[in-house]
PyMOL Python script that loads the backbone (N, CA, C, O; Angstrom):
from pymol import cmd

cmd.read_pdbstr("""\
ATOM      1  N   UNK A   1    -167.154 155.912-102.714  1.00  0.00           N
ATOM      2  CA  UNK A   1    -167.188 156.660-101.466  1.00  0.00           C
ATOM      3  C   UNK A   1    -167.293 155.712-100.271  1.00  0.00           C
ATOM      4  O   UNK A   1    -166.802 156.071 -99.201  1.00  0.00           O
ATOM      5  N   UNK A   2    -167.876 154.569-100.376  1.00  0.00           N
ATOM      6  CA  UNK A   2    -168.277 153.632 -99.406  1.00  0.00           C
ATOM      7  C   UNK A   2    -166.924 153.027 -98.928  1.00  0.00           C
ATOM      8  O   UNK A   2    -166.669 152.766 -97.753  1.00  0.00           O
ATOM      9  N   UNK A   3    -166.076 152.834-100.001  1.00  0.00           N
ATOM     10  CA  UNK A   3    -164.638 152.477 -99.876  1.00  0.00           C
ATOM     11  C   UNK A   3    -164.142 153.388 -98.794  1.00  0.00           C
ATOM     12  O   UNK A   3    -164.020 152.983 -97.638  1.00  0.00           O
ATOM     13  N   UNK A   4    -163.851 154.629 -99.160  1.00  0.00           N
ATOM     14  CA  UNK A   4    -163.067 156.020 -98.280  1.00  0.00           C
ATOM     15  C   UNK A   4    -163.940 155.743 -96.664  1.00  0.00           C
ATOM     16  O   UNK A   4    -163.393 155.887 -95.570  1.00  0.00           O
ATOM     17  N   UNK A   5    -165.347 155.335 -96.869  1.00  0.00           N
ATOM     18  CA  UNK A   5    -165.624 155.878 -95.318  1.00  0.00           C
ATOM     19  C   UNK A   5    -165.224 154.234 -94.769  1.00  0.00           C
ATOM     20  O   UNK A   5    -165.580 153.972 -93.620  1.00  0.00           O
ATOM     21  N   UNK A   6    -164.723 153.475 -95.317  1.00  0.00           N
ATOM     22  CA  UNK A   6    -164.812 152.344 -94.606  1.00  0.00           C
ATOM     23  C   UNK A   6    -163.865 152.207 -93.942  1.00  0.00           C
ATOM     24  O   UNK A   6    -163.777 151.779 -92.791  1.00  0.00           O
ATOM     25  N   UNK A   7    -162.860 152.674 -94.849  1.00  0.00           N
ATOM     26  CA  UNK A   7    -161.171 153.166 -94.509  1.00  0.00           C
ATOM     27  C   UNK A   7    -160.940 153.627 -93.527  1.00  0.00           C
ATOM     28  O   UNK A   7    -160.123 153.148 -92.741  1.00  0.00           O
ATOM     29  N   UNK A   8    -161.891 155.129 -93.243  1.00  0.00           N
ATOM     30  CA  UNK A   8    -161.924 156.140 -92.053  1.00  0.00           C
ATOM     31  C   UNK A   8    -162.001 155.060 -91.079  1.00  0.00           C
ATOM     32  O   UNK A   8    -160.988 154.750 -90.452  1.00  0.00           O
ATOM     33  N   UNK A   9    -163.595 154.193 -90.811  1.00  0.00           N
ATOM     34  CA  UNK A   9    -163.734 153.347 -89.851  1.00  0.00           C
ATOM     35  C   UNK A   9    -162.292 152.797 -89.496  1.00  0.00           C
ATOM     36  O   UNK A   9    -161.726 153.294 -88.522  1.00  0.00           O
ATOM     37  N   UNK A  10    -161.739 151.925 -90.135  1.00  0.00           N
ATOM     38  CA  UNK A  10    -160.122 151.406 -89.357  1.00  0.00           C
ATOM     39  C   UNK A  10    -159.873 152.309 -89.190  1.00  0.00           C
ATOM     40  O   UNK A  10    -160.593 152.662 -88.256  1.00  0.00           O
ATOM     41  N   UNK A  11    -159.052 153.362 -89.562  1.00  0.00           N
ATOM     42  CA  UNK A  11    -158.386 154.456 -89.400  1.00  0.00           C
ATOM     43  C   UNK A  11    -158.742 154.610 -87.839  1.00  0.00           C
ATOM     44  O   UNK A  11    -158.002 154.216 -86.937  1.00  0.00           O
ATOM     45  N   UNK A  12    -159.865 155.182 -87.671  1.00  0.00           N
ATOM     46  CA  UNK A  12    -160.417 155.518 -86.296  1.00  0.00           C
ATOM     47  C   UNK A  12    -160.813 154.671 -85.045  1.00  0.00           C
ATOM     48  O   UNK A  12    -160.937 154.931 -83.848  1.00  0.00           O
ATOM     49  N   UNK A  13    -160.939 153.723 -85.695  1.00  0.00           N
ATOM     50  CA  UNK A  13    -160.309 152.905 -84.552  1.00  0.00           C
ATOM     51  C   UNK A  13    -159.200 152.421 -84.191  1.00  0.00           C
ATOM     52  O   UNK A  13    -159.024 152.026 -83.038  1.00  0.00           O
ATOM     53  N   UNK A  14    -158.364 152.379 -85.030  1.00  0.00           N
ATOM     54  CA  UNK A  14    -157.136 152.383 -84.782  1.00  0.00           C
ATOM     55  C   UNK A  14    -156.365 153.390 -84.055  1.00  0.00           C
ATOM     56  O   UNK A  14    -155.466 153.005 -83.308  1.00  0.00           O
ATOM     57  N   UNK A  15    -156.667 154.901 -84.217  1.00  0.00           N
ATOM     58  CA  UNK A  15    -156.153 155.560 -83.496  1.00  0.00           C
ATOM     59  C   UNK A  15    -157.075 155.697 -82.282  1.00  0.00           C
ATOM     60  O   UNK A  15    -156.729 156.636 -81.565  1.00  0.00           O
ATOM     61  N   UNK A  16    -157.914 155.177 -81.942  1.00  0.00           N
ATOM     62  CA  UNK A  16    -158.913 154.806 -80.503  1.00  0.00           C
ATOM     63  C   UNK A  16    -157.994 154.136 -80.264  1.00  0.00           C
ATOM     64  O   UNK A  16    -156.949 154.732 -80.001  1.00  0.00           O
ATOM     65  N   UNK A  17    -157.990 152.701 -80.256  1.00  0.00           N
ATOM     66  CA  UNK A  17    -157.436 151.586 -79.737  1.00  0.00           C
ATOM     67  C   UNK A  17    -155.897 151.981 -79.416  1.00  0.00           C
ATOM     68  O   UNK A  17    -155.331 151.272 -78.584  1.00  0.00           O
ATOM     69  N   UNK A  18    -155.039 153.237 -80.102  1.00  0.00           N
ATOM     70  CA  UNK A  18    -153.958 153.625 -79.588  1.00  0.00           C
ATOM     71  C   UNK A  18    -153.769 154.950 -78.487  1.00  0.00           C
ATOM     72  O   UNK A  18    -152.700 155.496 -78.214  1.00  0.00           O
ATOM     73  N   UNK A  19    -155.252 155.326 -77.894  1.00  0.00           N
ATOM     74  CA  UNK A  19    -155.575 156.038 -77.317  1.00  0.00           C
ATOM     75  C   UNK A  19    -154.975 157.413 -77.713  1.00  0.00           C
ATOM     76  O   UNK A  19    -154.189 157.988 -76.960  1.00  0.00           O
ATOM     77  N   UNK A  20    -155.464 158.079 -79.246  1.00  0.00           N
ATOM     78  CA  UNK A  20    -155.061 159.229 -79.411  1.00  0.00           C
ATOM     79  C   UNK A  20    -156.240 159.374 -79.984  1.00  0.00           C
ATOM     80  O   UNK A  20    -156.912 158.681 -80.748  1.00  0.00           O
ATOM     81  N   UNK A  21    -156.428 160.883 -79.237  1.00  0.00           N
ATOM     82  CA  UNK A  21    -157.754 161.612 -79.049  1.00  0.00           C
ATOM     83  C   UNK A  21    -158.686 161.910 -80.650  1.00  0.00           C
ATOM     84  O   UNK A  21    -159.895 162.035 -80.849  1.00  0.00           O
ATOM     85  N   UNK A  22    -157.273 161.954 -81.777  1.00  0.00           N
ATOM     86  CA  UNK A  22    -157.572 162.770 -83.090  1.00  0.00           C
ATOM     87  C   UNK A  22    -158.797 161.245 -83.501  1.00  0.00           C
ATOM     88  O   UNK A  22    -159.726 161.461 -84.278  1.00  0.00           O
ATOM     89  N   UNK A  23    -158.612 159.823 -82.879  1.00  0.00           N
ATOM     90  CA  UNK A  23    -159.543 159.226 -83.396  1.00  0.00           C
ATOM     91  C   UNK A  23    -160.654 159.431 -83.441  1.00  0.00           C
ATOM     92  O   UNK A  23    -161.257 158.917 -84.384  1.00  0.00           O
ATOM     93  N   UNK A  24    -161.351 160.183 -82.556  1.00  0.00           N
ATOM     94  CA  UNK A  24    -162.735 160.515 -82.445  1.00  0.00           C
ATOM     95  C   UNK A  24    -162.611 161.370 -83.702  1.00  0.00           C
ATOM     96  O   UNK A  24    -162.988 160.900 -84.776  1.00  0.00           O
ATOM     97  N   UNK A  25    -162.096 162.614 -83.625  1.00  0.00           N
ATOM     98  CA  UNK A  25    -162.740 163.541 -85.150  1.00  0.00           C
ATOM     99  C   UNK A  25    -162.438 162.576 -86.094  1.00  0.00           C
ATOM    100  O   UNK A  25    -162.290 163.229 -87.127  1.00  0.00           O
ATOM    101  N   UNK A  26    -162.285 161.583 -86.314  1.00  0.00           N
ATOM    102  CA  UNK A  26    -162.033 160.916 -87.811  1.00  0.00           C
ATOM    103  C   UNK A  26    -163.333 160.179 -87.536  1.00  0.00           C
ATOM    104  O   UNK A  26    -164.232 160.541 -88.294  1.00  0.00           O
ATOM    105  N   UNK A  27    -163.767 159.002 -86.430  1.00  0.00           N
ATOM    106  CA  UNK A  27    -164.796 158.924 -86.478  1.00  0.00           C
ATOM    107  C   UNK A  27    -166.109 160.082 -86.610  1.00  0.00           C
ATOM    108  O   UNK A  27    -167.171 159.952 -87.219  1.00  0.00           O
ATOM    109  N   UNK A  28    -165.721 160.974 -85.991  1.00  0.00           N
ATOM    110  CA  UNK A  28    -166.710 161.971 -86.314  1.00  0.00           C
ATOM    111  C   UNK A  28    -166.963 162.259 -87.823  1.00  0.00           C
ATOM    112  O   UNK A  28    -167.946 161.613 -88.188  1.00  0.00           O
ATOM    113  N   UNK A  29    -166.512 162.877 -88.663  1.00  0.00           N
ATOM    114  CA  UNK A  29    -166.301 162.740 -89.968  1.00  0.00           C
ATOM    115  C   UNK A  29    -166.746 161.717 -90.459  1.00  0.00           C
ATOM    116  O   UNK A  29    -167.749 161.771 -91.170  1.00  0.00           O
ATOM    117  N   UNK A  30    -166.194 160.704 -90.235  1.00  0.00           N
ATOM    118  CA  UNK A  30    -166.668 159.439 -90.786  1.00  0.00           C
ATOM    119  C   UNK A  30    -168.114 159.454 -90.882  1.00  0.00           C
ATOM    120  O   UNK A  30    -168.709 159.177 -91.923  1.00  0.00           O
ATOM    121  N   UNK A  31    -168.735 159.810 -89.685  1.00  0.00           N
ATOM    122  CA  UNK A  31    -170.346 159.700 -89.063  1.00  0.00           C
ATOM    123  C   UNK A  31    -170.996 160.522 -90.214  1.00  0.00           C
ATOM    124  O   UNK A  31    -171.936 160.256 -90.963  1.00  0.00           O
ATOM    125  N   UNK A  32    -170.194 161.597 -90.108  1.00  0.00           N
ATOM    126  CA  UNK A  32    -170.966 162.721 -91.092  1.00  0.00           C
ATOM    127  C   UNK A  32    -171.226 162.598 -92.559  1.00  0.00           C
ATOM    128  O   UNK A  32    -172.063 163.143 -93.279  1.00  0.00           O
ATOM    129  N   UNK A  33    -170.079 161.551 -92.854  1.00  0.00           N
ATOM    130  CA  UNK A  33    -169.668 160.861 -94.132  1.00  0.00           C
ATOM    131  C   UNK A  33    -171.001 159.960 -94.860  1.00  0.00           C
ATOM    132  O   UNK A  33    -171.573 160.126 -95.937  1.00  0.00           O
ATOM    133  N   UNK A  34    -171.171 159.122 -93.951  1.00  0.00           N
ATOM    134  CA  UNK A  34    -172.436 158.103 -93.867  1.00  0.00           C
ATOM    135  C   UNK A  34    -173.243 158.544 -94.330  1.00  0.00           C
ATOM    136  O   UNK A  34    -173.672 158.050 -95.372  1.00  0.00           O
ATOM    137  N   UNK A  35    -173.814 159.657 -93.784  1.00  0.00           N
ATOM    138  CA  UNK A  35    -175.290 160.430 -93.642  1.00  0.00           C
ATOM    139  C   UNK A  35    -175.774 160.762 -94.818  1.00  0.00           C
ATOM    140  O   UNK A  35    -176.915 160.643 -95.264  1.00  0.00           O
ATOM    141  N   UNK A  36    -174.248 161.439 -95.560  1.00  0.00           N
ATOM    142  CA  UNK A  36    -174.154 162.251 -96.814  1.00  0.00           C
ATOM    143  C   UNK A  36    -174.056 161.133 -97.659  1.00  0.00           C
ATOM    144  O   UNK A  36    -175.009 161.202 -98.435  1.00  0.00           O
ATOM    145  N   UNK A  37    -173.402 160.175 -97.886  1.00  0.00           N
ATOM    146  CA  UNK A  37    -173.408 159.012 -98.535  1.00  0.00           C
ATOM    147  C   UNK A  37    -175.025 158.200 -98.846  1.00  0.00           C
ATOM    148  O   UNK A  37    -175.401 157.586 -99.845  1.00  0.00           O
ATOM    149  N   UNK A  38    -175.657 158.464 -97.699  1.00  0.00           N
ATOM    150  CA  UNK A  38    -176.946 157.712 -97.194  1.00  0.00           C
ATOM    151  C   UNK A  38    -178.383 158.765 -98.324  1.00  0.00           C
ATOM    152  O   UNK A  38    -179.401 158.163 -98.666  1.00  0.00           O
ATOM    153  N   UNK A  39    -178.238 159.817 -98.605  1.00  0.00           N
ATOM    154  CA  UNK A  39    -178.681 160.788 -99.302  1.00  0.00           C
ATOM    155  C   UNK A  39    -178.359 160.889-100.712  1.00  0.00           C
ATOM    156  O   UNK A  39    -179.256 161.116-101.524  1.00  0.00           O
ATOM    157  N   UNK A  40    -176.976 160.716-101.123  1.00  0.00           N
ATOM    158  CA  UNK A  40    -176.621 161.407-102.364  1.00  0.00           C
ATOM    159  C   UNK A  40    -176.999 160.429-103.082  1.00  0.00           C
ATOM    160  O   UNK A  40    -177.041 161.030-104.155  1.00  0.00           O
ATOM    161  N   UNK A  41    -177.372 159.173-103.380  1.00  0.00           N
ATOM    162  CA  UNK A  41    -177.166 158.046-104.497  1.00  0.00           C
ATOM    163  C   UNK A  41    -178.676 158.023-104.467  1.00  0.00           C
ATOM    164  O   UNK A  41    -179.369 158.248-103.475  1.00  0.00           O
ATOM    165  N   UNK A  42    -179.105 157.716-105.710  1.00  0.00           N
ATOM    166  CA  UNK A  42    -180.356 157.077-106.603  1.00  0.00           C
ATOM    167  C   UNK A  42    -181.134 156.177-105.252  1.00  0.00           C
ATOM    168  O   UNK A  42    -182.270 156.444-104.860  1.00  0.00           O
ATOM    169  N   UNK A  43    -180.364 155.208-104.729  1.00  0.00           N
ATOM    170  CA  UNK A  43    -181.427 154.644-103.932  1.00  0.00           C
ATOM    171  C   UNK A  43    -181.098 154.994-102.172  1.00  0.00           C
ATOM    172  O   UNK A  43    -180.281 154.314-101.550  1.00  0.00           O
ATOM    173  N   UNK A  44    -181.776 156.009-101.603  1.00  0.00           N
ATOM    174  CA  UNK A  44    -181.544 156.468-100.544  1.00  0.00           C
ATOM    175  C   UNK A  44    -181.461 155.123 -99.352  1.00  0.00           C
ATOM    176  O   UNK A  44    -182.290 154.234 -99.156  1.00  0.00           O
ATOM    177  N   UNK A  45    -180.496 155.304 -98.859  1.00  0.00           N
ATOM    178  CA  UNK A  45    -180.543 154.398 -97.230  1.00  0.00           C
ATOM    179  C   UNK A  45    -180.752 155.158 -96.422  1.00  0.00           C
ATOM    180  O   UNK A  45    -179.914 155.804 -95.792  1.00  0.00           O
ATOM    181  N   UNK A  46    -182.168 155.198 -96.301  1.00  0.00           N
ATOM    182  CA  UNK A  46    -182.601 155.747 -94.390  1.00  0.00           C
ATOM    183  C   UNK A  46    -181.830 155.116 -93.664  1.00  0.00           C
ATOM    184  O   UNK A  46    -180.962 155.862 -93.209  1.00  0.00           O
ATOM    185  N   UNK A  47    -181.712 153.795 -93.248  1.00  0.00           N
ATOM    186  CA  UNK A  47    -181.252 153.285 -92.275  1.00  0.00           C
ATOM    187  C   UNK A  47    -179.910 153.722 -92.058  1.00  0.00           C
ATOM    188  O   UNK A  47    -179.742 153.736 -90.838  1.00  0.00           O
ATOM    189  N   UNK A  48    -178.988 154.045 -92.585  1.00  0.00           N
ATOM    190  CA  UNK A  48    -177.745 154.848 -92.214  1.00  0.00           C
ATOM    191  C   UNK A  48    -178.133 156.154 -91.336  1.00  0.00           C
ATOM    192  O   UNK A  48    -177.672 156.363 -90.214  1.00  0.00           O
ATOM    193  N   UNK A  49    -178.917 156.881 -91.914  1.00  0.00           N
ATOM    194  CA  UNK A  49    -178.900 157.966 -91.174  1.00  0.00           C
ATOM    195  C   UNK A  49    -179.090 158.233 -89.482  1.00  0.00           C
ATOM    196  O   UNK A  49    -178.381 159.008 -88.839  1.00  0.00           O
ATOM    197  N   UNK A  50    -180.313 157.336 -88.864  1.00  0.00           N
ATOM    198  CA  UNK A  50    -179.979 157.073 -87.426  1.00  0.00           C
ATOM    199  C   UNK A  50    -178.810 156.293 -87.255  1.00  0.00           C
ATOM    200  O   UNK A  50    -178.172 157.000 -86.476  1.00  0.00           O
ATOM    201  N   UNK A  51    -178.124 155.303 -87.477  1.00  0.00           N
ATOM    202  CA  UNK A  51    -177.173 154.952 -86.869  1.00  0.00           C
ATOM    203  C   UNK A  51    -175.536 156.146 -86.767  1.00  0.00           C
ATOM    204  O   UNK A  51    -174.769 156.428 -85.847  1.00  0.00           O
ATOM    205  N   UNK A  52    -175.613 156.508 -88.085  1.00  0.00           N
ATOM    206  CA  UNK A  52    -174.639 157.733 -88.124  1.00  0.00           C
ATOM    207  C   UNK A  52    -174.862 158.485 -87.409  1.00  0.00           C
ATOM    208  O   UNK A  52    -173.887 158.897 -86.781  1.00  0.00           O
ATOM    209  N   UNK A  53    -176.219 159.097 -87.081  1.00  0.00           N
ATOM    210  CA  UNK A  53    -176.369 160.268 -86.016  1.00  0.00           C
ATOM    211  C   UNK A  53    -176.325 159.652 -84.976  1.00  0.00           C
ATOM    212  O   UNK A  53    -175.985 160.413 -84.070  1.00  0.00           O
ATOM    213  N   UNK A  54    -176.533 158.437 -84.564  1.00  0.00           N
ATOM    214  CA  UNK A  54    -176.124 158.147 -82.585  1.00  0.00           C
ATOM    215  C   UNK A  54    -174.671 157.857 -82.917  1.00  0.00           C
ATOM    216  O   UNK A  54    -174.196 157.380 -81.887  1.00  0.00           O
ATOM    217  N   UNK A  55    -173.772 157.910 -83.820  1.00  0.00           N
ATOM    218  CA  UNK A  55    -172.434 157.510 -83.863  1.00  0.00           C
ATOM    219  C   UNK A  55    -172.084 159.113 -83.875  1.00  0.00           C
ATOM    220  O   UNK A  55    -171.052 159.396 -83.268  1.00  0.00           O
ATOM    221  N   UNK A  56    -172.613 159.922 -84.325  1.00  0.00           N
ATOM    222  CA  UNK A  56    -172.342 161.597 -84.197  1.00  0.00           C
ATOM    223  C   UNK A  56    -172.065 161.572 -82.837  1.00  0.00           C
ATOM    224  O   UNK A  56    -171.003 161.291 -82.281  1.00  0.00           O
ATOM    225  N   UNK A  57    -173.077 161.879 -82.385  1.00  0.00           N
ATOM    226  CA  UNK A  57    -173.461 161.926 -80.642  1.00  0.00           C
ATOM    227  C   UNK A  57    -172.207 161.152 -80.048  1.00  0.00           C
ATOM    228  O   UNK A  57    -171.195 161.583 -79.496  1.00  0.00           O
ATOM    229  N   UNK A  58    -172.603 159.924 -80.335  1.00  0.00           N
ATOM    230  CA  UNK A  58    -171.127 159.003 -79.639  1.00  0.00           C
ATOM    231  C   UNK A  58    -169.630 159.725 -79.731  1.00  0.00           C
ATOM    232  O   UNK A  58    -168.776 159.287 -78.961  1.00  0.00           O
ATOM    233  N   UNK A  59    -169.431 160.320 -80.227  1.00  0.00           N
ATOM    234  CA  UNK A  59    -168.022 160.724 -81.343  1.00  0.00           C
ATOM    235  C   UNK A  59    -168.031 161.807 -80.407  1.00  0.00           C
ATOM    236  O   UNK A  59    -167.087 161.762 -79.618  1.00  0.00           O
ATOM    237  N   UNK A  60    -168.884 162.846 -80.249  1.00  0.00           N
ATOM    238  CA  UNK A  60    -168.437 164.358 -79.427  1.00  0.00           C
ATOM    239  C   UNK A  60    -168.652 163.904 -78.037  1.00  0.00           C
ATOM    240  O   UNK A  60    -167.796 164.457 -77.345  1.00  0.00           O
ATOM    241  N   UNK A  61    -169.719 162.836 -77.024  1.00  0.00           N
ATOM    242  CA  UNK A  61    -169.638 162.499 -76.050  1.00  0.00           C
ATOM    243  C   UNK A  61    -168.143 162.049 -75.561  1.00  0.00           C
ATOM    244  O   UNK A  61    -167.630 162.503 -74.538  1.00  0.00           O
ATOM    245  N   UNK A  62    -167.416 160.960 -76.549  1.00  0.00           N
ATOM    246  CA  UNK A  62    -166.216 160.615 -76.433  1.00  0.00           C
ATOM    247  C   UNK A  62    -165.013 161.176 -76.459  1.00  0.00           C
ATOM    248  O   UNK A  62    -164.005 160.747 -75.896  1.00  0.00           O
ATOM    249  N   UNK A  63    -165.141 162.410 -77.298  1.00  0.00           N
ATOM    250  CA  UNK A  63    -164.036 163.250 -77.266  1.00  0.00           C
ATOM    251  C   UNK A  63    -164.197 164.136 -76.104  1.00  0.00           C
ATOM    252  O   UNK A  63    -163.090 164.420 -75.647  1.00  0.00           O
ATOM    253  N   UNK A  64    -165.479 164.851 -75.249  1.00  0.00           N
ATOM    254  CA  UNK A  64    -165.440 165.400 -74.758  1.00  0.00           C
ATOM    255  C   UNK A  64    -164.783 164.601 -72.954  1.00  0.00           C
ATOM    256  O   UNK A  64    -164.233 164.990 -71.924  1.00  0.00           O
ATOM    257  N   UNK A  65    -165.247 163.506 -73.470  1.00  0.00           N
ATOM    258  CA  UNK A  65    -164.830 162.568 -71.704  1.00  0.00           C
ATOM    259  C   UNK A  65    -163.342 162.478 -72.048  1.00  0.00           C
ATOM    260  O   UNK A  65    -162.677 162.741 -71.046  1.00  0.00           O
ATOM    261  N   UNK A  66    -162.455 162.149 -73.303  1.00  0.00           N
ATOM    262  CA  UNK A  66    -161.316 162.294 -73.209  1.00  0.00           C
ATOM    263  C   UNK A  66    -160.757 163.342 -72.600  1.00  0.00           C
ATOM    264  O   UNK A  66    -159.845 163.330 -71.774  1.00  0.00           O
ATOM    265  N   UNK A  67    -161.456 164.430 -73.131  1.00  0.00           N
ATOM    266  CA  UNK A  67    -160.607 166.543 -73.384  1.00  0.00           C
ATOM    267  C   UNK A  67    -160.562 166.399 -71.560  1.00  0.00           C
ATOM    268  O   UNK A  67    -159.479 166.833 -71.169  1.00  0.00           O
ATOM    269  N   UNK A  68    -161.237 166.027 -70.669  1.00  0.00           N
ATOM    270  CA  UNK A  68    -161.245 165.676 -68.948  1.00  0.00           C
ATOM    271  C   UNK A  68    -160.316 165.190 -68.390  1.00  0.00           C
ATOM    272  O   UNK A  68    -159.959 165.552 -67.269  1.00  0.00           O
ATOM    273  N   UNK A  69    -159.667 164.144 -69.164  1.00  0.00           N
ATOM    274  CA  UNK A  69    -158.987 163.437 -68.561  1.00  0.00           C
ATOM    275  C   UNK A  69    -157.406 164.285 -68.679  1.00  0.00           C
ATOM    276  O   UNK A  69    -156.408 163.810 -68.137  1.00  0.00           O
TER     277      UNK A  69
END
""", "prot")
cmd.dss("prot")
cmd.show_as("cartoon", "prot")
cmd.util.cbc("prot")
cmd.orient("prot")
């Protein structure tokens, strides 16, 4: 799974860096990805979970300053 969300990461920045909007929901997803990743396995990573959730936050702040422009 760590593979797939890592993927997303390029993915989504890549379509950032080509300024199309759909990059944010992939980062978004991605974010959400983490969290769930950060939970499901034998040895839990707290530390994912705040950084995924200010990357949540980041992800709908960013799409929403795009949806303005």
């Amino acid at each position: 799974m760590d593979w797939i969300l890592s993927a997303l990461v390029i993915g989504g920045n890549y379509l950032l860096g080509k300024k199309i909007i759909w990059g944010w929901v992939v980062m978004f997803v991605n974010s959400i990805g983490w969290i769930v990743y950060a939970f499901t396995f034998e040895d839990i990573q707290y530390g994912l979970v705040p950084s995924a959730a200010i990357n949540v936050a980041l992800c709908i702040k960013g799409y929403y300053e795009w949806r303005k422009d």
